[in-house]
Biopython code that builds the backbone (N, CA, C, O; Angstrom):
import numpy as np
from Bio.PDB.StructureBuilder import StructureBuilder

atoms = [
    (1, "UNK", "N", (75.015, 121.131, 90.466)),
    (1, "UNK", "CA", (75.477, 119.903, 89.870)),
    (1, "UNK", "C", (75.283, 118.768, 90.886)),
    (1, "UNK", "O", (75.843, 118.824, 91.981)),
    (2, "UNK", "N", (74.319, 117.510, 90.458)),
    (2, "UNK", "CA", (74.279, 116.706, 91.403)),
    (2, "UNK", "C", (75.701, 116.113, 91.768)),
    (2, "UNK", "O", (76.756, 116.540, 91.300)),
    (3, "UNK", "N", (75.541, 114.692, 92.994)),
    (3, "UNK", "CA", (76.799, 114.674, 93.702)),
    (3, "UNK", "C", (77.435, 113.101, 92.507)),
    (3, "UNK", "O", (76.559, 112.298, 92.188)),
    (4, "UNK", "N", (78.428, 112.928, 92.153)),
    (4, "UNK", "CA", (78.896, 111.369, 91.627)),
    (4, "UNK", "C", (78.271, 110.290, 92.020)),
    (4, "UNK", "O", (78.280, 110.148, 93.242)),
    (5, "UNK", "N", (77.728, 109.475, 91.419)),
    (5, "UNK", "CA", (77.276, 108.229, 91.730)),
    (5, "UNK", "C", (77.931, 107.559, 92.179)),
    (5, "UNK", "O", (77.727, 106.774, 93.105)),
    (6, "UNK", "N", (79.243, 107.851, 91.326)),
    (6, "UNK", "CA", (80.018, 106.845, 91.782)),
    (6, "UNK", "C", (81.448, 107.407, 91.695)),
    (6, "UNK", "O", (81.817, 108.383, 91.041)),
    (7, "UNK", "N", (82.566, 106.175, 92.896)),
    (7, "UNK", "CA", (83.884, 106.927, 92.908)),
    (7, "UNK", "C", (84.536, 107.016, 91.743)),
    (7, "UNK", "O", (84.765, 108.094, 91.196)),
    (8, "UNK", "N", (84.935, 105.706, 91.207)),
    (8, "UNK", "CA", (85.620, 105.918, 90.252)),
    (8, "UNK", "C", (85.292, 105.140, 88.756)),
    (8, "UNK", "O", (86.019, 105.235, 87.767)),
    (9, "UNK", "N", (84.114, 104.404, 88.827)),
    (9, "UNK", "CA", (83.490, 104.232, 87.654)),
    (9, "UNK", "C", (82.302, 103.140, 87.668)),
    (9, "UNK", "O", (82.279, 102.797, 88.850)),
    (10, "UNK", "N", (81.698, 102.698, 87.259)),
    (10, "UNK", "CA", (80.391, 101.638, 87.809)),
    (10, "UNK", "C", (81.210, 100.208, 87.950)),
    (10, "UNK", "O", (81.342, 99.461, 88.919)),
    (11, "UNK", "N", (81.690, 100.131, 86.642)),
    (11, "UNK", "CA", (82.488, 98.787, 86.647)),
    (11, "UNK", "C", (83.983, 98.766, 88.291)),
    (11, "UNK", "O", (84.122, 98.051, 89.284)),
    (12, "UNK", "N", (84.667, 99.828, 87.782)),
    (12, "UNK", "CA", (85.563, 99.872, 88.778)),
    (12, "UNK", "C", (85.448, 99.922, 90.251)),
    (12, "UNK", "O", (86.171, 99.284, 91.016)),
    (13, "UNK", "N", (84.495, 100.719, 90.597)),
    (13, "UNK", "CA", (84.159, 100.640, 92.030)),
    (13, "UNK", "C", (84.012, 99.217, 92.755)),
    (13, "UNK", "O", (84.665, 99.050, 93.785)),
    (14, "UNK", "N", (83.128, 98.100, 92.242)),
    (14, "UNK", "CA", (83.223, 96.774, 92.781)),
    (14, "UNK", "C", (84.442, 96.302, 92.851)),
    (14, "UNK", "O", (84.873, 95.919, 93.939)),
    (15, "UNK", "N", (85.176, 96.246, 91.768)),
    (15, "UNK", "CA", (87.001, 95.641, 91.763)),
    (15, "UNK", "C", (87.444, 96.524, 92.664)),
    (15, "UNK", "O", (88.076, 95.991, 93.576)),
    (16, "UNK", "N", (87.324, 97.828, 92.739)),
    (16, "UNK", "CA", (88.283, 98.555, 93.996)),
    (16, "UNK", "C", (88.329, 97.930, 95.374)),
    (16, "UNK", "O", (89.261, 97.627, 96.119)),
    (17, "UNK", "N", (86.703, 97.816, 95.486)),
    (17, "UNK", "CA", (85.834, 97.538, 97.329)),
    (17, "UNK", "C", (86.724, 96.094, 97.339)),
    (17, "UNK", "O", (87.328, 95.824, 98.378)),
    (18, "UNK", "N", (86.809, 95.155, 96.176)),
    (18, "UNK", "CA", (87.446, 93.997, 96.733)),
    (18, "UNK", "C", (88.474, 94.006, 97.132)),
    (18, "UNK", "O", (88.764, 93.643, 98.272)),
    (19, "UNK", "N", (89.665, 94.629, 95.866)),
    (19, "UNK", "CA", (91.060, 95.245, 96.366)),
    (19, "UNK", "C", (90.995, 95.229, 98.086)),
    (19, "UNK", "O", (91.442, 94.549, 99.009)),
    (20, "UNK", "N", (90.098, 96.492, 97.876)),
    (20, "UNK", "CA", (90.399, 97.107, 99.110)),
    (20, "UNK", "C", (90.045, 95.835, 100.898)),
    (20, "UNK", "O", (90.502, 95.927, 102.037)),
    (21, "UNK", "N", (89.243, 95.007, 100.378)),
    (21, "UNK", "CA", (89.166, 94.054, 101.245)),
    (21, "UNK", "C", (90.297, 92.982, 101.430)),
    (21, "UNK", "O", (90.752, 92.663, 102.528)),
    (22, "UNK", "N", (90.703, 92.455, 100.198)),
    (22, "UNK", "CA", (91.535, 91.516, 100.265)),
    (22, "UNK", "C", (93.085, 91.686, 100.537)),
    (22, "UNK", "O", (93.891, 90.768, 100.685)),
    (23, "UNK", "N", (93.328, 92.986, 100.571)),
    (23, "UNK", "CA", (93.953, 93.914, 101.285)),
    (23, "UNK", "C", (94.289, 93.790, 102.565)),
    (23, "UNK", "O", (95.205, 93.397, 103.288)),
    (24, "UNK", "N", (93.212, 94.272, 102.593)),
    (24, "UNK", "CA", (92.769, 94.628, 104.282)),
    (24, "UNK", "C", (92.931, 93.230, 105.294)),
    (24, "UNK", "O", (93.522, 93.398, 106.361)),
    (25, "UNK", "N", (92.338, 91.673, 104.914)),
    (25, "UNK", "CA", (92.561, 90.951, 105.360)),
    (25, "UNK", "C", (94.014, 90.403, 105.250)),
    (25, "UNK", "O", (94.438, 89.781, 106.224)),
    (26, "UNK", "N", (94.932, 90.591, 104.022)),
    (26, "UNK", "CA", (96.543, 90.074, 104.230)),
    (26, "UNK", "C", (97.236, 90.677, 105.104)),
    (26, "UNK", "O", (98.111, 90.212, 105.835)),
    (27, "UNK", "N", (96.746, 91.974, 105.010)),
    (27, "UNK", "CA", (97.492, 92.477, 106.302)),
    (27, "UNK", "C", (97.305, 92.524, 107.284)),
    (27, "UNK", "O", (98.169, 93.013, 108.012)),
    (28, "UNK", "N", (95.795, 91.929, 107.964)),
    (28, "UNK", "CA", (95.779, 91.442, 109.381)),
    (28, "UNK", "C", (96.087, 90.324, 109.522)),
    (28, "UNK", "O", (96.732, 89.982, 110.513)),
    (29, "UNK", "N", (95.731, 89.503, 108.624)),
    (29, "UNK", "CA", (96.910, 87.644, 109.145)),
    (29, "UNK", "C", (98.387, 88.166, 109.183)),
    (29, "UNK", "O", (99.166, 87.802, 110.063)),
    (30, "UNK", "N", (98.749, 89.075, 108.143)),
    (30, "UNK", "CA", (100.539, 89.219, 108.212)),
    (30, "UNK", "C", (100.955, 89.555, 109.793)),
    (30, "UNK", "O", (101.903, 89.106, 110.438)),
    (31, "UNK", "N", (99.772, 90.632, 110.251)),
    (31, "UNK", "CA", (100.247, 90.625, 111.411)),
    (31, "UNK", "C", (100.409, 90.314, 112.540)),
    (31, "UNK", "O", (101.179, 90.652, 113.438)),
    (32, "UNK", "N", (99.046, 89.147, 112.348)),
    (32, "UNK", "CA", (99.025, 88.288, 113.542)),
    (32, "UNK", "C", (99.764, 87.023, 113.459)),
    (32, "UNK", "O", (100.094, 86.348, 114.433)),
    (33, "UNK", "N", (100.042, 86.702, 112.020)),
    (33, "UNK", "CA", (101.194, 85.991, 112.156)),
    (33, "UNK", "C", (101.993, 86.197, 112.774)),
    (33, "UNK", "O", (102.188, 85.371, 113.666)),
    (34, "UNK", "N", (102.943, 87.410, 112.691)),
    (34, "UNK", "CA", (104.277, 87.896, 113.312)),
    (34, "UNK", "C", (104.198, 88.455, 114.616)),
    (34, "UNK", "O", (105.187, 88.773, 115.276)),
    (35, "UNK", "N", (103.195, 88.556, 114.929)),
    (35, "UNK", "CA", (103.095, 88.502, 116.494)),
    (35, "UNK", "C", (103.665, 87.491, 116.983)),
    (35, "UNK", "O", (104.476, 87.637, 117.898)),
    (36, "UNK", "N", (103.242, 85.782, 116.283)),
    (36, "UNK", "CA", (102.794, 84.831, 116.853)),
    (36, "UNK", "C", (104.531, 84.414, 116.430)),
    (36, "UNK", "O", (104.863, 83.282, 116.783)),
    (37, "UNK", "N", (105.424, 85.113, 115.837)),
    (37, "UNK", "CA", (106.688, 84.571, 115.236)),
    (37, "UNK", "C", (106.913, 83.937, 114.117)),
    (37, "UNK", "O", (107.932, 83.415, 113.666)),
    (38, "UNK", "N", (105.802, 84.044, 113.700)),
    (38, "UNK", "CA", (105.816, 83.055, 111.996)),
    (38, "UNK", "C", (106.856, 83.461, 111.044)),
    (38, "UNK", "O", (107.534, 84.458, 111.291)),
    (39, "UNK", "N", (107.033, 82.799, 110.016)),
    (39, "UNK", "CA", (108.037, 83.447, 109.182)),
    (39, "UNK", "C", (107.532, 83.950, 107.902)),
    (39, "UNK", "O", (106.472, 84.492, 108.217)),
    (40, "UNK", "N", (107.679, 84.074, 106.696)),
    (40, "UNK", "CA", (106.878, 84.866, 106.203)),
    (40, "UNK", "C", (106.305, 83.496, 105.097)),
    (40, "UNK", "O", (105.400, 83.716, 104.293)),
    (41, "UNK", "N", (106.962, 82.121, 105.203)),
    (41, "UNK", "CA", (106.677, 81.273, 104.679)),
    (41, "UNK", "C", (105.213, 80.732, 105.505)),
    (41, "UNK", "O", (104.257, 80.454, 104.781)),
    (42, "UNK", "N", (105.124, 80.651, 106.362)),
    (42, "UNK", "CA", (104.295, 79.995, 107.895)),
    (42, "UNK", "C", (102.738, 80.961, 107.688)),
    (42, "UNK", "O", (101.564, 80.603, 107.786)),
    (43, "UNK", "N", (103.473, 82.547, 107.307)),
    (43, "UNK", "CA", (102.402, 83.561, 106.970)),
    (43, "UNK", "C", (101.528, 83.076, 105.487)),
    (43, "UNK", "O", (100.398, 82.589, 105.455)),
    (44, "UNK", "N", (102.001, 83.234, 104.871)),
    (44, "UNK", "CA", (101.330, 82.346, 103.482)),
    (44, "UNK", "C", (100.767, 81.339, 103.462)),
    (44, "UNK", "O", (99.690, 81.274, 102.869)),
    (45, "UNK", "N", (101.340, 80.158, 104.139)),
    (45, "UNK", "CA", (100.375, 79.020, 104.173)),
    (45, "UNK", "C", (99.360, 78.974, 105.260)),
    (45, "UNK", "O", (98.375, 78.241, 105.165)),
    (46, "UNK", "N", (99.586, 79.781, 106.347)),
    (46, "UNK", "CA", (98.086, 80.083, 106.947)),
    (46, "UNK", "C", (97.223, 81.428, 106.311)),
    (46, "UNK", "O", (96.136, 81.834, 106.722)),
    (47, "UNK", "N", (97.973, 81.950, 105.272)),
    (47, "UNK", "CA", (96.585, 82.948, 105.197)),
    (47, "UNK", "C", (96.433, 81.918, 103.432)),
    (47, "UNK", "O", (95.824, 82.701, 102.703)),
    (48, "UNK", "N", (96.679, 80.855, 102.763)),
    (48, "UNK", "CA", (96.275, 79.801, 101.972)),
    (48, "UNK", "C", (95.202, 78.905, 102.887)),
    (48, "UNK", "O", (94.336, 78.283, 102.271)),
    (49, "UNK", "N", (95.231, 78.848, 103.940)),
    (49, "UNK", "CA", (94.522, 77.419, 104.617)),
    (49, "UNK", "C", (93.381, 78.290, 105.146)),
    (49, "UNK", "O", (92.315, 77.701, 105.321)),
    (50, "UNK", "N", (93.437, 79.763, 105.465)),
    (50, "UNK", "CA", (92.266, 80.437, 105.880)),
    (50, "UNK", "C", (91.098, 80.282, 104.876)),
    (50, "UNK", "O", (89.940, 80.001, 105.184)),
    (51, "UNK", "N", (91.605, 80.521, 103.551)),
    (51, "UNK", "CA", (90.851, 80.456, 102.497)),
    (51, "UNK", "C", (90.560, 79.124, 101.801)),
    (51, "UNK", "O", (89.686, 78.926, 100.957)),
    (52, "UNK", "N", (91.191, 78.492, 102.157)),
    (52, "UNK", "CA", (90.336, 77.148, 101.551)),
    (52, "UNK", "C", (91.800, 76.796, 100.469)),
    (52, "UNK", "O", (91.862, 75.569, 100.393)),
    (53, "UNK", "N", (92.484, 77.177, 99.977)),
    (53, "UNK", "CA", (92.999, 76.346, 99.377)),
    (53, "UNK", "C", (94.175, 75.564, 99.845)),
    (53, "UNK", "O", (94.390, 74.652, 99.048)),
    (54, "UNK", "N", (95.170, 75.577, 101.016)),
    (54, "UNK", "CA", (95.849, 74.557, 100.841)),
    (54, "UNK", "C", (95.583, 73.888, 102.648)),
    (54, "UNK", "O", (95.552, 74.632, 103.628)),
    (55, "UNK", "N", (95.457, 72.704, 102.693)),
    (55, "UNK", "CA", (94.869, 72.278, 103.439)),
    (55, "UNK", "C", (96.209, 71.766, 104.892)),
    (55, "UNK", "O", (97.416, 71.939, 104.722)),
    (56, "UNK", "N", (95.731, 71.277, 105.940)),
    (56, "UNK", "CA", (96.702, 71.160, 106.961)),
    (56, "UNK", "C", (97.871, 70.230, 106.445)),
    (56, "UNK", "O", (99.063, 70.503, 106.589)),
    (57, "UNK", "N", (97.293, 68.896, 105.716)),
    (57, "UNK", "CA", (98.275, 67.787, 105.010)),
    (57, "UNK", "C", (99.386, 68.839, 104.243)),
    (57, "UNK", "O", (100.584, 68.620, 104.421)),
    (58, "UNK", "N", (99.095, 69.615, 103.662)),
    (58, "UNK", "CA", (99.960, 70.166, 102.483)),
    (58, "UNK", "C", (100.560, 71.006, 103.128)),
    (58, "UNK", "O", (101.165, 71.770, 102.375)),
    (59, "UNK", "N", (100.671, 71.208, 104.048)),
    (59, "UNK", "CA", (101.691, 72.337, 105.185)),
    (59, "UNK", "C", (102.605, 71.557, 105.556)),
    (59, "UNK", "O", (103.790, 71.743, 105.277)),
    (60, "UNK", "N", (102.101, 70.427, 106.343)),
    (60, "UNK", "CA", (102.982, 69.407, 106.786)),
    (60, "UNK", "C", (103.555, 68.701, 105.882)),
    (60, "UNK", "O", (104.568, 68.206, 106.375)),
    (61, "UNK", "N", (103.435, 68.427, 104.896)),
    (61, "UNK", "CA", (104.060, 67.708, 103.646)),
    (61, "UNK", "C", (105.331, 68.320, 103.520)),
    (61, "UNK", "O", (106.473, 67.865, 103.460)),
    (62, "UNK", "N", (104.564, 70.161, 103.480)),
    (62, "UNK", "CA", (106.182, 70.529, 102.643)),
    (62, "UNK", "C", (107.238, 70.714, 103.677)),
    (62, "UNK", "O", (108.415, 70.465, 103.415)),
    (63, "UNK", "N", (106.678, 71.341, 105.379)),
    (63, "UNK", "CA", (107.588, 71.298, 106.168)),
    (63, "UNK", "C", (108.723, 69.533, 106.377)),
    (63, "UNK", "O", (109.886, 69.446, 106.770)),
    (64, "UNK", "N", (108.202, 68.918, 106.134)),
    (64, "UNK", "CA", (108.708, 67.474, 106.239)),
    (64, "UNK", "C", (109.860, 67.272, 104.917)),
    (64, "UNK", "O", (110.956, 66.753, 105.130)),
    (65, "UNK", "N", (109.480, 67.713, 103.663)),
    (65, "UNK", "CA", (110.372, 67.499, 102.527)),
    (65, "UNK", "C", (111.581, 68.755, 102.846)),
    (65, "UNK", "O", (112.743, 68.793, 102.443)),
    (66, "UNK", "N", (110.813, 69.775, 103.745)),
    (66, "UNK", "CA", (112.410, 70.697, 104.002)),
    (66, "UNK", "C", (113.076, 70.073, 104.714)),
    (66, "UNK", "O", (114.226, 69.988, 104.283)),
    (67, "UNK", "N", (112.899, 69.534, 105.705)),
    (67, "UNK", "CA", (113.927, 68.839, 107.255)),
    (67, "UNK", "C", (114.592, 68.137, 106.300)),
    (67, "UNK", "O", (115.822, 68.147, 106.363)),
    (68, "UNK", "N", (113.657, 67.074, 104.777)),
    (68, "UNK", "CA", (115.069, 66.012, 104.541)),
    (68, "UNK", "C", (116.292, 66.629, 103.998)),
    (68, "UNK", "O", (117.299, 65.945, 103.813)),
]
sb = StructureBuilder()
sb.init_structure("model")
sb.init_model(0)
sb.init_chain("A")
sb.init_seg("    ")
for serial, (resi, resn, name, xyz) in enumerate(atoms, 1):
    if name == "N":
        sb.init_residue(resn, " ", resi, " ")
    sb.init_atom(name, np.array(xyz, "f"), 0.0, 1.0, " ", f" {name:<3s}", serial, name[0])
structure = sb.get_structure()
């Protein structure tokens, strides 16, 4: 019997490999966040600004509307 083409289905295998990446990268910012002392709020908006969506202004915005 030849060997599986594939792991777990043609369609599924691509959605898994991403899973499995995007994964893989939250949990190395989570942890180099908390090395660095971040909080788990500080963790989110730098692994948001890694990727492009929320930018340095919008970090500082919201830290500023917490202090008031």
């Amino acid at each position: 019997m030849p060997a599986p083409a594939y792991l777990i289905s043609k369609v599924a295998d691509p959605v898994f490999a991403v899973f499995i990446g995007l994964s893989a990268a939250a949990t190395r910012i989570n942890r180099e966040e908390k090395e660095l002392g971040h909080s788990t709020q500080q963790t989110i908006d730098a692994g948001l600004r890694r990727i492009g969506l929320r930018g340095q202004e919008a970090a500082v915005t919201k830290r500023e509307q917490a202090d008031s």
